[in-house]
C-alpha positions in Angstrom: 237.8 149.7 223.4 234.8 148.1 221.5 235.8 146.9 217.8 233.4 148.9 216.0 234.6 152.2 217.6 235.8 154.4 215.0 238.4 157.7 214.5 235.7 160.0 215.6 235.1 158.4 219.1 238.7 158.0 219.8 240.3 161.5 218.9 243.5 159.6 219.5 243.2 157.6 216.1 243.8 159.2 212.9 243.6 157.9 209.5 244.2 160.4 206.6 244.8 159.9 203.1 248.1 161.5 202.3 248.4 160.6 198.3 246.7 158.2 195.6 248.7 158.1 193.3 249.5 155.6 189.9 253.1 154.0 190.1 252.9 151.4 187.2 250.5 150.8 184.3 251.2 148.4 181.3 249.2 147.8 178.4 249.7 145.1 175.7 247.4 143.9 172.6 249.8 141.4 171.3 247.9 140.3 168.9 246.0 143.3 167.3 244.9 144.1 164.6 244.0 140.3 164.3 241.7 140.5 167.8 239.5 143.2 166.0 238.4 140.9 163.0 237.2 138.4 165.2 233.9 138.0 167.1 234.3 139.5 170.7 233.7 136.7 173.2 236.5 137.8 175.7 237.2 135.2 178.6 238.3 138.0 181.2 241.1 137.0 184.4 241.8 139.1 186.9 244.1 138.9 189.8 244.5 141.2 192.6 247.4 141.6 194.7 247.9 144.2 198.1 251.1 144.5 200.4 252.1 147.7 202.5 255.2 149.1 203.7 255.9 151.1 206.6 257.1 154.6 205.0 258.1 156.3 208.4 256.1 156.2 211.8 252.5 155.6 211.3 252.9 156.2 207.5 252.3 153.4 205.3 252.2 153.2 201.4 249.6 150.7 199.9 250.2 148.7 196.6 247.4 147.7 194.8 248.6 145.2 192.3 246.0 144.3 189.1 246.3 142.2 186.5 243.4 142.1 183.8 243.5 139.4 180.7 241.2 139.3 177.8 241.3 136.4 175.4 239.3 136.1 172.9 239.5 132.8 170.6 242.3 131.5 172.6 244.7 134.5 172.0 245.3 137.5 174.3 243.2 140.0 173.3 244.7 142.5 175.7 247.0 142.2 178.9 246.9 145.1 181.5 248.5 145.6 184.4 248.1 148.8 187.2 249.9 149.5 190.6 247.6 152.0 192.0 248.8 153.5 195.8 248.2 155.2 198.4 249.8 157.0 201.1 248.0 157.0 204.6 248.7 158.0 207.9 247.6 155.6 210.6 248.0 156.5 214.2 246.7 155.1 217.5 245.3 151.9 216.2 246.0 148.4 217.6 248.1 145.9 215.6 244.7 143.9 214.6 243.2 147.2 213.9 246.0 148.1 211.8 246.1 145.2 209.8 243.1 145.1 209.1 243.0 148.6 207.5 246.2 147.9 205.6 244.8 144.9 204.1 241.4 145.5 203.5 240.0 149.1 204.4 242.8 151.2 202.8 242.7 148.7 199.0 238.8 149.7 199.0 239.8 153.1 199.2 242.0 152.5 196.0 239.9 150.4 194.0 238.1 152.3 192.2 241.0 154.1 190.4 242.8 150.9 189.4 239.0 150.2 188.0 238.9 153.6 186.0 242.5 153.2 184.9 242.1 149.3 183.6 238.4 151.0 182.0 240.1 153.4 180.4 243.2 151.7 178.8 241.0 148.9 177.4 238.7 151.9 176.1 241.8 153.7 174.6 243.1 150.3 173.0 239.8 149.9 171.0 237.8 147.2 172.9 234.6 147.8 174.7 234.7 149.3 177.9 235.7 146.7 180.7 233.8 146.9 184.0 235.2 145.4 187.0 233.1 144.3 189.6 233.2 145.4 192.9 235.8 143.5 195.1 235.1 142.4 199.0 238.5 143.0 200.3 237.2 142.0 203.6 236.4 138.7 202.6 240.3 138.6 201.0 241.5 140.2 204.0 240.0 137.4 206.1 241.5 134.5 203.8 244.6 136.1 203.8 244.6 135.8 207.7 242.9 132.3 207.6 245.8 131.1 204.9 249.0 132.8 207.0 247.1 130.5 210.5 247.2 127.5 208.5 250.5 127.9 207.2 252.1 128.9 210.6 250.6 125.5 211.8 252.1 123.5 208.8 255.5 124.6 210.1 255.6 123.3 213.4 254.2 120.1 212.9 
């Protein structure tokens, strides 16, 4: 079976989206109203996080972890932090194939509501709207892979 071969072409492959759903949010201006007097020149961090876990037979639930911090002047402006998952049901793939849309294909797919849930808490807690750029969870995906290699060689030399 060629690599690029996809659900349609293989009837006996299925990927469905069961649930998206939001499991944690958390939102913090520690230092408001202070934050508001001063000029906005936010320095922005964010860090992204994915693991799955095996929910039943070909059932998987997808954690997309995402921390977003503002500070402006040196002091947290804000400090949010989403879990946004998924449910999907993965069937007939190979265990490359399956990694692969664990750890990149099926975070893509829940992206964009971590993105409109961070936009709309920093919205909500009176700062300008924040708009996270797109993320290449391939490219992650492939580190991921290329940092687990190296490690596994570390520990048997």
């Amino acid at each position: 079976m060629a690599d690029n071969q996809t659900a349609a072409e293989n009837p006996e492959q299925q990927l469905a989206i069961q649930k998206i759903y939001l499991r944690d949010v958390s939102y913090e201006s520690p230092n408001a109203p202070e934050t508001f007097t001063r000029e906005w020149q936010p320095d922005v961090s964010l860090d992204l996080n994915t693991h799955a876990n095996s929910l039943d037979e070909n059932v998987y639930e997808v954690v997309l972890s995402l921390t977003a911090t503002a500070k402006n002047a040196e002091k947290t402006a804000f400090l949010i932090e989403v879990q946004q998952c998924g449910i999907f049901t993965l069937q007939g793939f190979e265990e490359e194939q399956l990694g692969h849309l664990l750890g990149s294909y099926c975070p893509n797919i829940l992206f964009p509501y971590a993105r409109e849930a961070v936009s709309d808490l920093v919205t909500k807690g009176g700062f300008p709207p924040l708009l996270l750029a797109p993320v290449n969870f391939d490219a992650l995906y492939a580190q991921h892979l290329a940092q687990q290699q190296q490690d596994a060689e570390t520990a048997t030399h």
